[in-house]
Structure formats: C-alpha cells, structure tokens
C-alpha positions in Angstrom: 0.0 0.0 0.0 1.2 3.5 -0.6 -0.3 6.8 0.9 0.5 10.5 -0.3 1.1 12.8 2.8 0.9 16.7 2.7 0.9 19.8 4.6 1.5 23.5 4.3 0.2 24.7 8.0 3.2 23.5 10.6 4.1 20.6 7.9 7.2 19.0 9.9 5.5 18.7 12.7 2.0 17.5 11.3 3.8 15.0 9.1 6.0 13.8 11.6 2.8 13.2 13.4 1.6 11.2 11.0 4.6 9.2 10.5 4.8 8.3 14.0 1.0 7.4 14.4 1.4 5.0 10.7 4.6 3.2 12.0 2.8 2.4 15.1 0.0 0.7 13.0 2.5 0.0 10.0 5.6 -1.4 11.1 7.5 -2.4 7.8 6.4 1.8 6.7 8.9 3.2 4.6 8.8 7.0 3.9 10.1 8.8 0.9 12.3 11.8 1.1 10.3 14.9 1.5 10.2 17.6 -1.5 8.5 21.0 -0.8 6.4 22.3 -3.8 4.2 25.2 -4.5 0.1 25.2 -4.1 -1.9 24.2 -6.4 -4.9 25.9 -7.4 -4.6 28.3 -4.4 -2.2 31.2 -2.8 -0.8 30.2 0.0 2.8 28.8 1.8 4.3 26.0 0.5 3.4 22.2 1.0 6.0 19.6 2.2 5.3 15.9 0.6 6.1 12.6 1.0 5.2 9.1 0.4 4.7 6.5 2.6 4.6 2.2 1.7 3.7 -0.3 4.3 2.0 -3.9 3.8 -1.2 -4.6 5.6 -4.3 -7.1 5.6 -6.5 -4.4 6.7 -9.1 -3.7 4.5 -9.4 -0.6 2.2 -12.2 0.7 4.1 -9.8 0.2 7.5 -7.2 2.1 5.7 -9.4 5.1 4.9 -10.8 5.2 8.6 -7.3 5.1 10.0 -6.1 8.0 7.7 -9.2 10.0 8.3 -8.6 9.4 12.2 -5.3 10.9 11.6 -6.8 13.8 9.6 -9.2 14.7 12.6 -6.2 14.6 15.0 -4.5 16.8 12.9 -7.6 19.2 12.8 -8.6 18.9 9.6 -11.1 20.4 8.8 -13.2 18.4 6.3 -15.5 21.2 5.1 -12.4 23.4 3.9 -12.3 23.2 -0.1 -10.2 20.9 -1.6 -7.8 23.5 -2.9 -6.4 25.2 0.2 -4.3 25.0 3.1 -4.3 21.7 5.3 -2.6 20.7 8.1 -2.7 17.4 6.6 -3.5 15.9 4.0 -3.5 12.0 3.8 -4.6 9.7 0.0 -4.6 6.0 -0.4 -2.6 6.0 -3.8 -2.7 2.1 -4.4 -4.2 -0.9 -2.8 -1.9 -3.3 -4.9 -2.4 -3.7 -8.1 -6.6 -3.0 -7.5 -8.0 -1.0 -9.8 -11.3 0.9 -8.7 -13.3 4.1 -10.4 -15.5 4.3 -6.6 -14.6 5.8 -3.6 -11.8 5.6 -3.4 -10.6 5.9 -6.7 -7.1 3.3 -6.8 -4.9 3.8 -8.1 -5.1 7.4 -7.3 -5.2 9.8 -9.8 -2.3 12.3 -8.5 0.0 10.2 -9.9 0.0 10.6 -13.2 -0.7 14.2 -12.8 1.3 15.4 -9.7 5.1 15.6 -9.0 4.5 16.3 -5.7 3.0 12.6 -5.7 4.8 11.1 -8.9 8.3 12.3 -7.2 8.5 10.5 -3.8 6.6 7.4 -5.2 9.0 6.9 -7.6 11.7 7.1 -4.9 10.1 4.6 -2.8 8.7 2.3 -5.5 11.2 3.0 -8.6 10.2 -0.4 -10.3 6.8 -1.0 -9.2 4.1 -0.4 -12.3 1.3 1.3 -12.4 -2.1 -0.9 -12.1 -3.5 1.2 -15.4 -0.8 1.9 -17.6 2.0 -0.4 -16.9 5.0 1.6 -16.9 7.4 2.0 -13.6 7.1 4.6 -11.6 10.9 5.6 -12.2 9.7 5.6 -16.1 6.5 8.0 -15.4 9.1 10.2 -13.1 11.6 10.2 -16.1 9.2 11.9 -18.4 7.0 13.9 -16.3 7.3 17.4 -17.3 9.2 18.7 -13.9 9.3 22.2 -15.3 5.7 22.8 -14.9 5.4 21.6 -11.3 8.9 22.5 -9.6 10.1 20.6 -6.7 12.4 21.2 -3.6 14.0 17.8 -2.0 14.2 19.0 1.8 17.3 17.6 4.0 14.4 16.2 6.6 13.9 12.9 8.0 10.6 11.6 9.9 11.7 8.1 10.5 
C-alpha cells in the first residue's frame, strides 16, 4: 500500500505526526524523502510531501478510517475546499495492483498528474508499475514534465 502525505500549516511537525501514528500501526512503513512544492490551485505557503509504503491485511475501508482518524487529530477540517491550506492531508494512492473508479478511486489519480505525488513514489517504488498503464514509476518520473510543477527535495527525516 502507498499513501500520499501533505501539509503546508506546521508541515514538519503534522507530518512527523503522521509518520509516527502510521509506524505504530505500519511497522515495515517506509517513507520517501520529503520535497517542498508550490500550491496548487490556491495562494498560500508552501506544502511539504512525501510518500509512505507499508504492507497490511487491513481492508481498504480500515485504511481510509485510519487515515481519516489521523486527519481529525491533525484538525482537519473536512468542510475546507479541496484546494487550500491543510494541516494534513493523507490519500490512499494504491491498494496493490486493484484498480477501482469508486470511492476511493485506486490507483489514485495524482500520480500521473502530480510531481508532488509522482516524485516521492518513484523514490520509494522505482520499479513497481502502475495498475492502469503499466510503466514503472521511475519511467512515469523520467518523463513527467518537472518544469511545470517544480520541486524542492528537503534535508528532513521523519523516520
């Protein structure tokens, strides 16, 4: 499993947070290296991002409660609009190799059209493909146009 973290309100701490609360629950979690990037859609500071890959036999439905318990510790507020500032912001990327158009949509959609997402996935799962279209992640990295969505990699570790 792989889940997308963000923040751009007290991000080190908020994602170190998260990180702590997902290795207590996730043991094997690995975590990408962090990259700060730019909002999206929105004026406001800077996100920090990272990736995070653990193996589980909870369902897709425990994931989602656990990341959304995480969310509400975090004080998220659920009714902001999707395009703004969060203290954090948690996706399920992949569930294996399932593919699903419902709630929630796997593999995640951000992949393919985020660097903020693309980037750190590709760090952590360089030759893992993509359910849909079947290329490695390190391949989708290697042609994503980086000069449209620039990145930072921050000297920060949460492990």
């Amino acid at each position: 499993m792989y889940v997308s973290a963000g923040s751009n309100i007290d991000a080190a701490y908020h994602l170190r947070n998260a990180c702590c609360a997902l290795k207590a629950r996730y043991p094997d979690l690995r975590i990408s290296p962090v990259y700060r990037s730019a909002p999206v859609g929105f004026a406001g500071d800077d996100f920090l991002n990272l990736v995070v890959g653990f193996g589980t036999t909870d369902s897709v439905d425990q994931i989602l409660e656990f990341l959304d318990s995480l969310h509400r510790q975090a004080g998220r507020q659920r009714d902001m609009p999707r395009l703004s500032s969060h203290t954090l912001d948690l996706d399920l990327l992949l569930y294996g190799d399932r593919i699903s158009e419902h709630r929630p949509q796997l593999p995640h959609p951000d992949i393919l059209h985020c660097a903020y997402v693309l980037a750190p996935l590709a760090d952590l799962a360089p030759d893992q493909c993509h359910p849909v279209v079947g290329r490695r992640f390190a391949e989708l990295w290697a042609v994503f146009d980086r000069h449209s969505q620039p990145l930072q990699r921050e000297a920060m570790t949460l492990d």
